[in-house]
Structures are given as structure tokens and as C-alpha cells.
C-alpha positions, 0 to 999 in steps of 0.5 A: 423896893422889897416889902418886908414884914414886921420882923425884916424878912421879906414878904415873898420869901415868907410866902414860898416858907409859908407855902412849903411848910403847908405842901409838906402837910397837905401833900402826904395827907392827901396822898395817904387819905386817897390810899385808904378810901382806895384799901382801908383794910391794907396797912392800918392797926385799927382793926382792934380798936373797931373790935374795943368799940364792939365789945365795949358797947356789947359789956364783952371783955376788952382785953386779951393779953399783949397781943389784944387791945393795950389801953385803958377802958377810955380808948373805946369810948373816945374811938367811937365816933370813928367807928359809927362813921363810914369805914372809909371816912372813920379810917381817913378822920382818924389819920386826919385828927393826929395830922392836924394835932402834929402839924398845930403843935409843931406850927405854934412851937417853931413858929413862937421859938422865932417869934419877932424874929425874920423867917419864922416860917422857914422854922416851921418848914424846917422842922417839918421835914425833920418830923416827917420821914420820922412820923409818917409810918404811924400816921399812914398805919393809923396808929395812936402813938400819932395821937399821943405824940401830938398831945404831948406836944401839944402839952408842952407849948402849953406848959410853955405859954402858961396855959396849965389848965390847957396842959393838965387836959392834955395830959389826962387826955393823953393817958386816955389815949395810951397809958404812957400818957401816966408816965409823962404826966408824973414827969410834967408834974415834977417838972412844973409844981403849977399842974399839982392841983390841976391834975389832982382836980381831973382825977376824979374825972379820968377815973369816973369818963369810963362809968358815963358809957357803962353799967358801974360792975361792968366798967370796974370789972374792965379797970381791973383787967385793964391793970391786969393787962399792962402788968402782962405787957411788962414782961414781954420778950419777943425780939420785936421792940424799940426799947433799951431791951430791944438794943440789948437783944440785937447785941446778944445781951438781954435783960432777964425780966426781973432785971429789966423792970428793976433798970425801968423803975430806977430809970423812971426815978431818975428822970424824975429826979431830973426833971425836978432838980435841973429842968425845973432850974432852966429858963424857957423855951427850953424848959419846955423843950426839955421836959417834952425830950426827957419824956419821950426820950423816957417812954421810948427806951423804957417801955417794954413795947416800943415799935420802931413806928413809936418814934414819932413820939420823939420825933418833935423833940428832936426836930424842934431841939435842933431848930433851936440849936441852929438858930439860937444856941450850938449849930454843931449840935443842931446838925447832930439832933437833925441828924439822929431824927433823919437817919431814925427816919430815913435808914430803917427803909435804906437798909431793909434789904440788908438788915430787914426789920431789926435795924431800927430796933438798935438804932433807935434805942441807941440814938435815943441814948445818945440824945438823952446823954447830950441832954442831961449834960446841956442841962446839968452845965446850965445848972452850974453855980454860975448859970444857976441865978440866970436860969431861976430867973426865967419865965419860965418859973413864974405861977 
């Protein structure tokens, strides 16, 4: 007799999804923790932020413009204990720290989306090799964008789960890690009206973190540089981004500066507007599902200095929207979602002999679109008049 499990999927075959999903992660992590110890100087971005360490703690200036240090005056803080560390360790810990914070968030979501159901860990196995060719150039170069992907969703399988206090932490979080994070926590806000009052109360703790680590003139000074600075990135040009822009530079048709940061605000508006008349009205898990693709989504063509690498911000959006697809709604679609997020991960290496680096910066973008149209329109057809009382009714609305 085959042994089963709780939920009828039998004991051995949840073993080996158990077991894949777990090689998945480990594997490339120790192949990238070896490369690292053996060149920690070769293919990593973290030179700036050791420089952001050393000046912060000497009162030297962060910022330098674009090309310098781009986020907000927590980020040295919260790299200093990678920085105090061996260069090797601070370099593998780094990596490890977004590795984990992936692989957690990815595990809780696609392993609850199947909660009391057979294979739930087939979900988890699935949607890793979704993830993965996606993600893995930002966490081999040590980039933050892996860290930020991971507390957004790590956000909203909070959202998910009611944990708002838990949410609201990432989300500031987040913005310590990179100013977008503001972006998604004004989009999570409209989305669920719960985080109000707990974002208002950490307020006056983001914006205080800072004047722990630093004389109170020096730190102001670096807040107003810091505004300055991103009022720089605003209106960068170079033909090197990911964005909508970067789209629109490969077909010949770029937005001029002024033009480009009126379709940003207009855009922000209404993704707001989206999340709060029609995410707000869609039962969960797709709640939460949603509001993390719409903000990604959002990020990804809207900032101006989006890299291909920035994708892996995305990347649990699509994995996890087309394991839900598959399993409990459209498979067609699911078979698109899984195709967008592997063709973004696997063709940009393919085709480099052929088309170098700007390939990724029209096909990203443009599956980005492609992924935001389809979303909008599953949303606003769950919204209908006939679905509308179904969907104000799911768990997802209660306090």
C-alpha cells in the first residue's frame, strides 16, 4: 500500500518535489558562494555600497550623482554589518540574505496557494525554476534589487495572511533598501486601507533610523542630497534601461524628459486608481497576488533606471500568477505568465551573440506591458456587476 500524506499525495513523490525544490536553491548558492570566496572582486556591484559604508561613518558625502550611490541615507547603515565582516564572508552573507528572503517568501506562497491540497510542494518546485533563470544575475552580482524583490513578497504573503504589522515593517524596510520600496508602499496602502495607521506609526521611525548612526547636521544634510540625488535619476537618458523608455529608445521613438516624467505620474495615478477600485474588490489570494504584479509591474517600466537584472523584482509576480493559473483558474494563461518569465530569463543570454545587451531592454519592458494589460483586464472582468458581490465578500476584506 502507498502511504499518503494528509492531503492524498503520496509520501515518496512528495519527497523527490520536496527535495527538488530544495536542490534548486541550494545548488546555485553554493556554486555562486564558491565563485565569490574564489573572486569576490569579479562580477559583483557592491563596491559602492563598501564606499556608502566608509563615507557614512567618516560624515564624507554619500552621493555623487546617477552613476554614485542611489538610495536613501539608511542603506549604509543597514550594510554595515556586511561590511565589518571578512570581504569574502560580508560578499557570500549579502547573497545569502536575498537567497533566503526568495526562497522563504516563494516557499510560504506557493506552498499555502495549495494548502490542503495534493502536491504542494511540486507548486514550490515549479515556480522556482519559473524564478530562477529570471533572478539568478542579480543575486550572483550582489545586487539589492534581490533584496527588494524578496520584501516585497515577502509583503504580500503578509498582506495575504493578515499580518499587517508584519507588512507595514517590510514595506518601510523595503524603502531602506531602495526608494521604490516608497512607491509600492503607497500602491499597498491603496490596495489595503488596514496599513494606514500602521504606516503613519513608522513614519517617524524611517524617517528618525538615519539620526541613530550620525551627528543630526550631518545626516539632514544627507537627506537633502539624497532628494537631490533622485531628482538626477529622474532624467536619465542613457540607452542602458529596462524601463518603458528603454522600449521606446530600441524602436526609435524616445520620450523627451518633460514627456517621460508626465506618462510616469499619470501612470502612477492610475495604478493607484487600480488598486483601489478594482484590487481592493478581488478576493484573496489573488488579492495579494495582484497588488504584488501591479507593483512590480509599475516599478519595472516606470523607473527610469531599470536594468534588465531589475527584473528579478517581477519575476515571483509571474512564477507565482502562472502557478495559480495552471492549477486553480485559466491554464492557457498560465502557460503564457510562464512563458513571459522564462523567455525574460533565458533568451537575453541566447540571443547576445546576436543582438548584444539591448535585447532585454525591448523585451522586458514589452512583456512587462503585455503582463499588466492581461492583468488589468482579469481584474476589471472579476469586478463585473455579476461578480462584484462575490468578490466583496472574500477574505481578503476583512480588518
Amino acid at each position: 500500500m502507498i502511504s499518503r500524506d494528509k492531503v492524498g499525495c503520496p509520501v515518496g513523490l512528495r519527497g523527490r518535489w520536496c527535495g527538488c525544490a530544495l536542490a534548486l536553491w541550494i545548488t546555485p548558492l553554493v556554486v555562486i558562494a564558491v565563485l565569490v570566496v574564489a573572486r569576490p572582486g569579479y562580477r559583483t556591484v557592491t563596491k559602492p555600497c563598501h564606499q556608502a559604508v566608509d563615507r557614512w561613518w567618516a560624515q564624507h558625502p554619500l552621493y555623487e550623482g546617477p552613476k554614485g550611490m542611489n538610495y536613501l541615507p539608511h542603506f549604509p547603515v543597514l550594510f554595515t554589518p556586511y561590511h565589518l565582516v571578512e570581504r569574502r564572508l560580508g560578499e557570500v552573507l549579502w547573497r545569502c540574505t536575498a537567497w533566503i528572503g526568495l526562497a522563504v517568501g516563494l516557499g510560504f506562497f506557493s506552498l499555502a496557494l495549495m494548502d490542503g491540497l495534493p502536491h504542494r510542494w511540486r507548486a514550490f518546485a515549479v515556480t522556482t525554476i519559473l524564478v530562477l533563470p529570471l533572478s539568478l544575475p542579480a543575486l550572483r552580482n550582489g545586487q539589492a534589487n534581490a533584496h527588494f524583490a524578496a520584501l516585497l513578497l515577502l509583503t504580500a504573503w503578509c498582506l495575504w495572511t493578515r499580518r499587517w504589522g508584519a507588512a507595514a515593517i517590510c514595506l518601510w524596510l523595503s524603502a531602506g533598501i531602495k526608494p521604490l520600496g516608497l512607491a509600492a508602499l503607497g500602491l499597498a496602502c491603496t490596495a489595503y486601507p488596514q496599513l494606514g495607521w500602521r504606516l503613519a506609526l513608522g513614519l517617524p521611525v524611517f524617517l528618525g533610523f538615519p539620526f541613530l548612526f550620525g551627528p543630526p547636521g550631518y545626516v539632514w544634510s544627507q537627506w537633502t542630497m539624497a532628494g537631490c540625488n533622485l531628482c538626477e535619476c529622474l532624467v536619465v537618458t542613457q540607452h542602458r534601461f529596462a524601463d518603458l523608455n528603454g522600449l521606446l529608445r530600441t524602436l526609435g521613438i524616445p520620450l523627451g524628459d518633460a514627456a517621460s516624467m508626465e506618462v510616469r505620474a499619470e501612470a502612477g495615478i492610475l495604478v493607484a486608481f487600480f488598486c483601489y477600485l478594482g484590487i481592493r474588490r478581488v478576493a484573496e489570494p489573488q488579492r495579494a497576488l495582484v497588488w504584488l504584479s501591479a507593483a512590480a509591474a509599475f516599478l519595472m517600466l516606470f523607473n527610469p533606471m531599470t536594468e534588465a537584472n531589475s527584473y528579478v523584482i517581477l519575476a515571483p509576480a509571474l512564477a507565482l500568477l502562472a502557478w495559480w493559473e495552471l492549477s486553480h483558474g485559466t491554464p492557457s494563461l498560465g502557460w503564457v505568465f510562464a512563458g513571459m518569465v522564462l523567455t525574460m530569463g533565458l533568451l537575453p543570454n541566447a540571443l547576445r551573440p546576436l543582438c548584444g545587451n539591448h535585447f532585454a531592454l525591448a523585451w522586458h519592458p514589452a512583456m512587462t506591458i503585455g503582463f499588466l494589460a492581461i492583468l488589468v483586464t482579469q481584474v476589471l472582468r472579476s469586478c463585473r456587476p455579476d461578480t462584484a458581490a462575490a468578490a466583496v465578500l472574500g477574505p481578503g476584506l476583512d480588518a
